[in-house]
LUMMIZA-596218 format. One record per atom (N, C-alpha, C): x, y, z; atom name. Coordinates in nm, 2 decimals. Layout:
! residues N
R_c1_c2_c3_zaza
R_X_Y_Z_CA .
...
//
This chain:
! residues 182
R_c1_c2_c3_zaza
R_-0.36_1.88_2.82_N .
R_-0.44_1.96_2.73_CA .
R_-0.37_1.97_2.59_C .
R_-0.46_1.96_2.49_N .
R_-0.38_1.95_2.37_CA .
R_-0.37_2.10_2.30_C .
R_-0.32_2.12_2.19_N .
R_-0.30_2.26_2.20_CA .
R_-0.39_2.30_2.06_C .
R_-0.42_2.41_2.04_N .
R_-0.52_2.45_1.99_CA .
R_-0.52_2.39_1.82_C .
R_-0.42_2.42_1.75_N .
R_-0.39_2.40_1.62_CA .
R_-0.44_2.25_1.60_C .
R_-0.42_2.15_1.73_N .
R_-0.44_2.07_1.67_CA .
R_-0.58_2.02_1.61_C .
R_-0.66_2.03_1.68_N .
R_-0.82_2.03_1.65_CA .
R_-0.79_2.02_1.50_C .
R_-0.78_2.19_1.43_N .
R_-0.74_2.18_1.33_CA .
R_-0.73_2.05_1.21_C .
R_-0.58_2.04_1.27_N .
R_-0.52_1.92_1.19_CA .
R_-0.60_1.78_1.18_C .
R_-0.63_1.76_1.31_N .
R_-0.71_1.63_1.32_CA .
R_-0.85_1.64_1.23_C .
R_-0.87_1.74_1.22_N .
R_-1.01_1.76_1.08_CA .
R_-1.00_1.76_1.00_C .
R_-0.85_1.79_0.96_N .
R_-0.83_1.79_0.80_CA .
R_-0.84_1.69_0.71_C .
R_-0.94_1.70_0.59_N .
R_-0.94_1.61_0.56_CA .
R_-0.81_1.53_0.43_C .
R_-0.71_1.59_0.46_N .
R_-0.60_1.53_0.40_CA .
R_-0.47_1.46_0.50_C .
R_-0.52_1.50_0.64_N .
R_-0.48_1.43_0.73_CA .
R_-0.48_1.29_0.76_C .
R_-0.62_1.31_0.78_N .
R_-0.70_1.16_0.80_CA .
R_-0.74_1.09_0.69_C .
R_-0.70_1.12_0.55_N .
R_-0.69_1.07_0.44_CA .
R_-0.53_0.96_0.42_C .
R_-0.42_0.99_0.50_N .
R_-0.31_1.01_0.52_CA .
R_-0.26_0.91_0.61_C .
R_-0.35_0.92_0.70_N .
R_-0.35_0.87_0.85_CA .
R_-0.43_0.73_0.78_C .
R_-0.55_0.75_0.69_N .
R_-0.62_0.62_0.71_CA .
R_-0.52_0.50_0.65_C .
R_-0.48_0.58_0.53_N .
R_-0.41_0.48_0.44_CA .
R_-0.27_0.45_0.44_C .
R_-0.29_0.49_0.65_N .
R_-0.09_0.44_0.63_CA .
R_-0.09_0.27_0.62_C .
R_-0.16_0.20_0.67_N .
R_-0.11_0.08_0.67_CA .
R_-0.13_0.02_0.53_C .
R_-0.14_0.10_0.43_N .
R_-0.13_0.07_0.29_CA .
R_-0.01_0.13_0.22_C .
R_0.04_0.19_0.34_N .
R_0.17_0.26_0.29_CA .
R_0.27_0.21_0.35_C .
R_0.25_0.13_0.48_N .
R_0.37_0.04_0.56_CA .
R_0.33_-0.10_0.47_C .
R_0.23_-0.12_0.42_N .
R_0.27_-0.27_0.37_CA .
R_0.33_-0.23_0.23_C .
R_0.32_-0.13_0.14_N .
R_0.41_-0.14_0.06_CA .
R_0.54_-0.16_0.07_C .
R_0.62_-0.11_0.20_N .
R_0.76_-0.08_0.24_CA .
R_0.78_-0.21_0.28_C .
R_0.69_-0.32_0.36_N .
R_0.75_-0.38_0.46_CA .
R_0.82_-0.51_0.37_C .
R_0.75_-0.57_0.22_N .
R_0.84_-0.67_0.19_CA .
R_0.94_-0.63_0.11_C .
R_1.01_-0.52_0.10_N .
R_1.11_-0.48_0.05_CA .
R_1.23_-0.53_0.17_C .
R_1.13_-0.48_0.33_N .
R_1.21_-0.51_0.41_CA .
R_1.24_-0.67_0.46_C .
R_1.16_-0.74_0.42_N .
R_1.15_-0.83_0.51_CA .
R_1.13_-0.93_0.40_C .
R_1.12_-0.90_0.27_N .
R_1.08_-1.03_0.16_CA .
R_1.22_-1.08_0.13_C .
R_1.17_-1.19_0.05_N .
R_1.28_-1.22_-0.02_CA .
R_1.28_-1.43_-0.03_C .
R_1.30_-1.50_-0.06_N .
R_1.29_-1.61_-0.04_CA .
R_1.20_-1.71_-0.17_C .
R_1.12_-1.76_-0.13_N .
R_1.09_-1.81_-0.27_CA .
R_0.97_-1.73_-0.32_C .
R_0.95_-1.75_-0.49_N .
R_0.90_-1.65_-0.56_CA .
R_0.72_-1.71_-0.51_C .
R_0.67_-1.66_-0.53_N .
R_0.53_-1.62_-0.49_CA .
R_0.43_-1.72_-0.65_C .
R_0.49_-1.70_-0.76_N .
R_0.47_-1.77_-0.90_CA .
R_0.56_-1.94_-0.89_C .
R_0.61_-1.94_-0.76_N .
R_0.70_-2.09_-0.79_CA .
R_0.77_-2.08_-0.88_C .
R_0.78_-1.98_-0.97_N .
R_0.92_-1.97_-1.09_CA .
R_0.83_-2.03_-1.21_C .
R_0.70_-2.04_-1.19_N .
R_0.63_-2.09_-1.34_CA .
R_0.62_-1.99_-1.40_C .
R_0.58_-2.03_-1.52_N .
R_0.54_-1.94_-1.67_CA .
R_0.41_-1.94_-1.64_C .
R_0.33_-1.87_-1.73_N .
R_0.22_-1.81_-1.80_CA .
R_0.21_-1.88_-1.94_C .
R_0.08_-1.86_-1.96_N .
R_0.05_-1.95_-2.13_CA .
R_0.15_-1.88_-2.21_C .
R_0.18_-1.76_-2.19_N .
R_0.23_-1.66_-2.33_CA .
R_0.43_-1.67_-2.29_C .
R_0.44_-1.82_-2.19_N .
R_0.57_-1.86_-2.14_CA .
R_0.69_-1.74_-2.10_C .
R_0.62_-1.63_-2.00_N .
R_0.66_-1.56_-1.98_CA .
R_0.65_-1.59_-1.82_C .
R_0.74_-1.53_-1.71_N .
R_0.72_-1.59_-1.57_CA .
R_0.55_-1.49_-1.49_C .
R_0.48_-1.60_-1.42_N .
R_0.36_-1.56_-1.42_CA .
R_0.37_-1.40_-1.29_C .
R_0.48_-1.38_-1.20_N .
R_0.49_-1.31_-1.16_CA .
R_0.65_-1.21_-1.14_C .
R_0.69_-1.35_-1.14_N .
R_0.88_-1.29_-1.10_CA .
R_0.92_-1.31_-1.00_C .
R_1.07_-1.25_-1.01_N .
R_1.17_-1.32_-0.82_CA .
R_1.13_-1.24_-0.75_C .
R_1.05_-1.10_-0.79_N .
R_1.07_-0.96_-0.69_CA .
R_0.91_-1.00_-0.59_C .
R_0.84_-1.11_-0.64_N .
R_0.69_-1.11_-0.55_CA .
R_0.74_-1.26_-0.47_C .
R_0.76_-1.23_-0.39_N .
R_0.77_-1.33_-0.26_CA .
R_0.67_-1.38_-0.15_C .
R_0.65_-1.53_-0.11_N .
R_0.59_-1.54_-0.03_CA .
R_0.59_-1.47_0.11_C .
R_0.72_-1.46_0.15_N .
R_0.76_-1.39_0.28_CA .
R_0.71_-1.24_0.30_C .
R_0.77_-1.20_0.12_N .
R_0.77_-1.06_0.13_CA .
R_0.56_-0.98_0.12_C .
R_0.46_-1.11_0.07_N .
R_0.35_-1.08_0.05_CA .
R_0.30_-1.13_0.19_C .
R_0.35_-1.17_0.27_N .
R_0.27_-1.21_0.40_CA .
R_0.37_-1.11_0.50_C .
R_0.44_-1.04_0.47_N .
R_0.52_-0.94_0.58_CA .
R_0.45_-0.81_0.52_C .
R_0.34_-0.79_0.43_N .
R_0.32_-0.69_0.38_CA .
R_0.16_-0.68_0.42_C .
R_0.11_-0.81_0.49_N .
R_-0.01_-0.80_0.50_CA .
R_-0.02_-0.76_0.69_C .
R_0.09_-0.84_0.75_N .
R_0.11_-0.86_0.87_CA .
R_0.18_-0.69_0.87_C .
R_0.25_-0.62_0.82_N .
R_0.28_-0.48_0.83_CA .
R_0.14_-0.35_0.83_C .
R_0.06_-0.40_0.75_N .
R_-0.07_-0.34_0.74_CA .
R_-0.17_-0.33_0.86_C .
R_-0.12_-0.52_0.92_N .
R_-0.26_-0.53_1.04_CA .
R_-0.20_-0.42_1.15_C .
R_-0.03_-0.44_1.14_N .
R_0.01_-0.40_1.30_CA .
R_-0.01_-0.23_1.28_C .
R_0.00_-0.15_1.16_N .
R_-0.04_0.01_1.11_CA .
R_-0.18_-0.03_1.19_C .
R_-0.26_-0.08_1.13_N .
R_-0.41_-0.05_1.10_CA .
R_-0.44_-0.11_1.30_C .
R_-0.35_-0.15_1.35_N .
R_-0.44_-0.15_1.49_CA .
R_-0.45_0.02_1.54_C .
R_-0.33_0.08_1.52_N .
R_-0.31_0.24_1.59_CA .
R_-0.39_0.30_1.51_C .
R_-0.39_0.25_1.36_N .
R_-0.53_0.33_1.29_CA .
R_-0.65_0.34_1.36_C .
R_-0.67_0.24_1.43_N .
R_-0.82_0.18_1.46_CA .
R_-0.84_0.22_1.57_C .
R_-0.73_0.28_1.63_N .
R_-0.76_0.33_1.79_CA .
R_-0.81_0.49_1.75_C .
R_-0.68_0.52_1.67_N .
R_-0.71_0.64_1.64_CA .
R_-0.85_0.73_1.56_C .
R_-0.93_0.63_1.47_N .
R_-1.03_0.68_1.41_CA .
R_-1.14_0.66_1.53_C .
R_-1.15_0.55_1.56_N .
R_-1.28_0.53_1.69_CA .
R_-1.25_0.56_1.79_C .
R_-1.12_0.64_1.84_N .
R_-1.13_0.73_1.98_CA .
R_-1.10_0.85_1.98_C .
R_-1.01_0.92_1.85_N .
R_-0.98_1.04_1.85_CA .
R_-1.05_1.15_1.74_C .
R_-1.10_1.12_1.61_N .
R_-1.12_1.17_1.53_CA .
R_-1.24_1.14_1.50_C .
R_-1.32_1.23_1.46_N .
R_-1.52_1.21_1.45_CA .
R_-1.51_1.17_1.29_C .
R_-1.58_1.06_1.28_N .
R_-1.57_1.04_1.11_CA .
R_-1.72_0.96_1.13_C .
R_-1.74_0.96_0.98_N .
R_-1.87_0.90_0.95_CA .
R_-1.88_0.71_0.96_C .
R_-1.77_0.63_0.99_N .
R_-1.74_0.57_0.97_CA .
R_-1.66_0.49_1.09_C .
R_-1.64_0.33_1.10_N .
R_-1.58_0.24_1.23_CA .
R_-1.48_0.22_1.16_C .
R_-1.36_0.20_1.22_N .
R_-1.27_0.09_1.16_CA .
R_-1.26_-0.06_1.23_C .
R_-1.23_-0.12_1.18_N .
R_-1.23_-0.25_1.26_CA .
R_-1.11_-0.31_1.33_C .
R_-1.06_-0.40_1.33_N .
R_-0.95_-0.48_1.35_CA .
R_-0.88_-0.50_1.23_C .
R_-0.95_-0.58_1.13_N .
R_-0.93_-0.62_1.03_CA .
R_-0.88_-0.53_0.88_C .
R_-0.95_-0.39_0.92_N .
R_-0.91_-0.31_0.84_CA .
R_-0.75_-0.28_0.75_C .
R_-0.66_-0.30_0.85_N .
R_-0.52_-0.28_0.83_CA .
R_-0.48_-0.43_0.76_C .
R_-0.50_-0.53_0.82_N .
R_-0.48_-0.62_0.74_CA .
R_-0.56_-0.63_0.57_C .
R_-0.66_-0.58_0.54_N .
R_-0.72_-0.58_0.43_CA .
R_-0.66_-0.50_0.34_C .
R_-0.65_-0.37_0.42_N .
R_-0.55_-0.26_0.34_CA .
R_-0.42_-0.33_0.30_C .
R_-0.32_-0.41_0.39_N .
R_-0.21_-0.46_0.39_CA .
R_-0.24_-0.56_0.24_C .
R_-0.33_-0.62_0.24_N .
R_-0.35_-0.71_0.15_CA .
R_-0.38_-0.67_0.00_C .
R_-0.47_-0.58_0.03_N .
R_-0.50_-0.49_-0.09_CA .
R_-0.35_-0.41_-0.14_C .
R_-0.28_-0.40_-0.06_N .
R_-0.13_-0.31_-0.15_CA .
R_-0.05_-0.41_-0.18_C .
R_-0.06_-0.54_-0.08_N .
R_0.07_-0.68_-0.19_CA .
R_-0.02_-0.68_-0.30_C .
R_-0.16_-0.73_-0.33_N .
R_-0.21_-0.77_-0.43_CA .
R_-0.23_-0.67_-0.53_C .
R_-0.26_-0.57_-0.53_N .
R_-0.21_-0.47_-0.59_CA .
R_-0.12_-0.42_-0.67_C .
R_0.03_-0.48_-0.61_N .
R_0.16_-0.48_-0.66_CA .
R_0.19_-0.62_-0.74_C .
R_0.11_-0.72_-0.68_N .
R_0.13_-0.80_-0.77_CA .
R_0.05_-0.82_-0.86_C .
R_-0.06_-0.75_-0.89_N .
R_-0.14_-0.68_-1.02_CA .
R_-0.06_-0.64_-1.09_C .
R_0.01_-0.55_-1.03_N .
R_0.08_-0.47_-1.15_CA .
R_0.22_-0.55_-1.21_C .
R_0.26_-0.64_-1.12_N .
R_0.39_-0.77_-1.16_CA .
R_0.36_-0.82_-1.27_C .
R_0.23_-0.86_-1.29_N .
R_0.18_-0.97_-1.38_CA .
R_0.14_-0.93_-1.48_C .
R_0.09_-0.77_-1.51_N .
R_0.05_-0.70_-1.63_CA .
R_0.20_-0.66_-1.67_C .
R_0.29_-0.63_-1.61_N .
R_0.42_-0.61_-1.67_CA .
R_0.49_-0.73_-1.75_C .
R_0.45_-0.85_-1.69_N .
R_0.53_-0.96_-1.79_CA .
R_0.49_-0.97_-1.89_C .
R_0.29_-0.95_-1.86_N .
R_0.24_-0.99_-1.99_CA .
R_0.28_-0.89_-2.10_C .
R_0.30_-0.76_-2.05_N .
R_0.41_-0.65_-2.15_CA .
R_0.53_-0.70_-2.21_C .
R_0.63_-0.75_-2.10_N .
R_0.73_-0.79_-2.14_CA .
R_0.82_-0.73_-2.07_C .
R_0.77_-0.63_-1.99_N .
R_0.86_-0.56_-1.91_CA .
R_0.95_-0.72_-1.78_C .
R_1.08_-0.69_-1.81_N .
R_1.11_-0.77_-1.69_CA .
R_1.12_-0.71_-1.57_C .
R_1.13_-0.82_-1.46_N .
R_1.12_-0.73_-1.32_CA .
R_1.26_-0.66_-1.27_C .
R_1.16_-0.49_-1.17_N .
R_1.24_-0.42_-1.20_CA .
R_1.21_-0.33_-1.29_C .
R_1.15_-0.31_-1.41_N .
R_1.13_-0.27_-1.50_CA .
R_0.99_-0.11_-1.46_C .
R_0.97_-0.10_-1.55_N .
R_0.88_0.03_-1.47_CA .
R_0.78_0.09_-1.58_C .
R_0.64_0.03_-1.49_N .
R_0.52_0.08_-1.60_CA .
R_0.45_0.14_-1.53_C .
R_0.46_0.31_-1.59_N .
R_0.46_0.43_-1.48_CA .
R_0.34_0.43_-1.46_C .
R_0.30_0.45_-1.37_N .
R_0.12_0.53_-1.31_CA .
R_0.11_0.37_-1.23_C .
R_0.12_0.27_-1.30_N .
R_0.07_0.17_-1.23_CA .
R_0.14_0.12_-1.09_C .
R_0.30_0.16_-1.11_N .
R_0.41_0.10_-1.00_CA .
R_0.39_0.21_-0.92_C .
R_0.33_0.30_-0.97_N .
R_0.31_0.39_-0.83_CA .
R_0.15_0.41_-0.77_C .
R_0.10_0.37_-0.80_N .
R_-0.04_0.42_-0.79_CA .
R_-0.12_0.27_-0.70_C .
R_-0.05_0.19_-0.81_N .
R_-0.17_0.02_-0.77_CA .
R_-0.19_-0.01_-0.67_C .
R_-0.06_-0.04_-0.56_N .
R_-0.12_-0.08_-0.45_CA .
R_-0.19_0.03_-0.34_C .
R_-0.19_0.18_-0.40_N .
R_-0.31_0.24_-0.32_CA .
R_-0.43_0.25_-0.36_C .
R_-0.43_0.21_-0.48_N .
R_-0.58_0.15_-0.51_CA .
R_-0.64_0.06_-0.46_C .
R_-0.55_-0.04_-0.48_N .
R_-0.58_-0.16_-0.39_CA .
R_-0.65_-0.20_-0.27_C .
R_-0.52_-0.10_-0.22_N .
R_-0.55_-0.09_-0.04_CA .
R_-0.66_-0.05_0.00_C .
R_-0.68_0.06_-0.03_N .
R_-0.77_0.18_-0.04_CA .
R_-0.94_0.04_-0.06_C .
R_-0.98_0.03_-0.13_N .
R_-1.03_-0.04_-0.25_CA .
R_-1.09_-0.20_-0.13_C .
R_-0.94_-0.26_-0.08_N .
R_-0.96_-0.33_-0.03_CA .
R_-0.99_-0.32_0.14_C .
R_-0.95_-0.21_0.19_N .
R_-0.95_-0.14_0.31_CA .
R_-1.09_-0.11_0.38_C .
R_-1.20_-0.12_0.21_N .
R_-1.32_-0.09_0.28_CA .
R_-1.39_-0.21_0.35_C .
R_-1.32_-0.29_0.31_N .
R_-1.39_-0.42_0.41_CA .
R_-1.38_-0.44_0.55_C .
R_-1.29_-0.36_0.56_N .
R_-1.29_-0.36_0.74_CA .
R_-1.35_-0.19_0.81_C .
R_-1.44_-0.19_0.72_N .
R_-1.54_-0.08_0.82_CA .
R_-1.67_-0.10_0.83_C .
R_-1.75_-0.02_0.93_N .
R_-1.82_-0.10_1.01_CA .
R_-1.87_0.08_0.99_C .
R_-2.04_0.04_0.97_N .
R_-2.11_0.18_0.96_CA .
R_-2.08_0.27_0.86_C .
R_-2.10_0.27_0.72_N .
R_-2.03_0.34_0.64_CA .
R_-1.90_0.35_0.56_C .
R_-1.88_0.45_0.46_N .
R_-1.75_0.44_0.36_CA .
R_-1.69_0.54_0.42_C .
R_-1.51_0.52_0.38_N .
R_-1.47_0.65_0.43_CA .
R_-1.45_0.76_0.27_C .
R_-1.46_0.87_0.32_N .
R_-1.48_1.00_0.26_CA .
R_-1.43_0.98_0.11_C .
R_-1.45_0.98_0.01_N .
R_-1.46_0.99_-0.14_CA .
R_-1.30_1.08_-0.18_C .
R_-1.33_1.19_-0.08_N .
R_-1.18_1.26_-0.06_CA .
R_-1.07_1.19_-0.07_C .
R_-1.04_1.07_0.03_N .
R_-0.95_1.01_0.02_CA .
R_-0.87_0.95_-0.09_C .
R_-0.96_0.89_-0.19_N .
R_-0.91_0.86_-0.31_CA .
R_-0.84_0.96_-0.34_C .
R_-0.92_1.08_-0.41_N .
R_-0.85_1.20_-0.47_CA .
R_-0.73_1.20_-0.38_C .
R_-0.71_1.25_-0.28_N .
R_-0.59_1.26_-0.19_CA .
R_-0.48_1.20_-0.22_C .
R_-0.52_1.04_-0.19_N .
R_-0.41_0.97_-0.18_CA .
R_-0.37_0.88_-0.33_C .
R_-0.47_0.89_-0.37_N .
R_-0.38_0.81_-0.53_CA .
R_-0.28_0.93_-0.57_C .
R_-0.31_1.01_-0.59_N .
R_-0.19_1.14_-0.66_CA .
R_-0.04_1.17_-0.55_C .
R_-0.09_1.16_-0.41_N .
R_0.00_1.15_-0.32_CA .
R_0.10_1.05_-0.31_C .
R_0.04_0.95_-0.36_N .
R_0.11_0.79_-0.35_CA .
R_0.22_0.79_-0.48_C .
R_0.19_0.88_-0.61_N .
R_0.23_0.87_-0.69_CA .
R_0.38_0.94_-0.65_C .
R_0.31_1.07_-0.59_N .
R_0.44_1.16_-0.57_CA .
R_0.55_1.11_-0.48_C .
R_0.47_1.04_-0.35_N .
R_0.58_0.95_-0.25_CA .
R_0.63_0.87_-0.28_C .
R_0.59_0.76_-0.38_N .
R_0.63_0.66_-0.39_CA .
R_0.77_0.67_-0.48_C .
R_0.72_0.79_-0.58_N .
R_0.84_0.81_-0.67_CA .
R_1.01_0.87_-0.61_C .
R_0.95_0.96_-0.48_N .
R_1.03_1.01_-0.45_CA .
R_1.06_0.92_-0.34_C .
R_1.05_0.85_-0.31_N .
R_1.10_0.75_-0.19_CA .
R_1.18_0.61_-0.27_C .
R_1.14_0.62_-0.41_N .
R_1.22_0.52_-0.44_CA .
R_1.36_0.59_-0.52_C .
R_1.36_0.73_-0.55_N .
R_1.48_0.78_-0.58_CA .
R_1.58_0.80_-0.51_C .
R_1.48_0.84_-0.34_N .
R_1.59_0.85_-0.22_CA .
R_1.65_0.70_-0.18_C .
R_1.59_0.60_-0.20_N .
R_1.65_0.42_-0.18_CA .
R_1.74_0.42_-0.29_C .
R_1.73_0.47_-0.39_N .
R_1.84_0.49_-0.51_CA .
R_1.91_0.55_-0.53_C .
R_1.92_0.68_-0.44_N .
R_2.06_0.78_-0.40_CA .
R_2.12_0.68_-0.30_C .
R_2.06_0.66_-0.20_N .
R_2.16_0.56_-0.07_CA .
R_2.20_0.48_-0.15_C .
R_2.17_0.38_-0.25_N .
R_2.28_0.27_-0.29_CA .
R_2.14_0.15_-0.29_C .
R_2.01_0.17_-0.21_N .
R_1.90_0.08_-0.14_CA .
R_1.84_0.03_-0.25_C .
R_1.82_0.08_-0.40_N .
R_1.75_0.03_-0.48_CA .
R_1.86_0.03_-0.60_C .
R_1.86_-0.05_-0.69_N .
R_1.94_-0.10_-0.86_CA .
R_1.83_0.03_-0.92_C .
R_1.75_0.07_-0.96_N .
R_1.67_0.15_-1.04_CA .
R_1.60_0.28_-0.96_C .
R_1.60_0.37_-0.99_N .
R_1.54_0.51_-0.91_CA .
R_1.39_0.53_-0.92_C .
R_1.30_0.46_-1.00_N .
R_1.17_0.47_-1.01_CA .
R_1.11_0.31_-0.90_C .
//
């Protein structure tokens, strides 16, 4: 028997705002962990001979970001369609779309940085924190089945993403884990 508060929690809708969009939150993390290898742009330029994306977007690191998403979004999927009443199915595919929507996402925001001029590494605020949960988010609706999920969740998690992401990249930058704290 589960205990009473939890009911609660499982209704909240900042919970399950939280809960939906982890696998948009493990594929941000996962090609930091697992990327690295050849650049995702092949090391080409852009017309304005600027690199089209940079060394930091990886093939490895954008397909360990998608594959990080599906493996979140399966326990997602158990979790919204057996434990929590929502207006809405998740699918299989959900976690992988979300995973897809936060590499692509980030590498939205790679490519508007060069066309800045910002090199990589570099930091163009609201976007390096925000993009790939728009993305996800954005792209995440594709794997549901019966419905959108709750409008809430945007509001929730774009401003939350901004706050975690910042502060999770300061704490990789106290350990020694990141060259820059943003």
């Amino acid at each position: 028997m589960l205990p009473t508060w939890f009911d609660s929690v499982i209704s909240s809708q900042v919970f399950n705002a939280i809960f939906f969009a982890a696998p948009t939150m493990l594929a941000n993390v996962t090609p930091m962990l697992f990327g690295g290898g050849l650049p995702m742009d092949f090391r080409k330029n852009f017309f304005d001979k600027r690199r089209i994306l940079g060394n930091g977007k990886t093939i490895r690191g954008f397909i360990a970001g998608c594959l990080g998403g599906l493996l979140m979004g399966v326990f997602t999927m158990w979790w919204f369609n057996n434990i929590v009443e929502v207006d809405f199915q998740i699918t299989l595919v959900n976690g992988f779309f979300q995973g897809l929507g936060a590499v692509t996402g980030d590498s939205v925001g790679s490519f508007i940085k060069r066309r800045r001029n910002i090199p990589s590494g570099g930091s163009l605020m609201i976007v390096d924190q925000t993009g790939f949960m728009f993305f996800g988010l954005l792209f995440g609706m594709l794997g549901l089945q019966g419905g959108l999920f709750p409008w809430t969740y945007w509001i929730i998690m774009i401003p939350l993403a901004a706050v975690v992401h910042t502060a999770a990249n300061a704490v990789g930058y106290t350990l020694g884990w990141k060259e820059v704290w943003w």
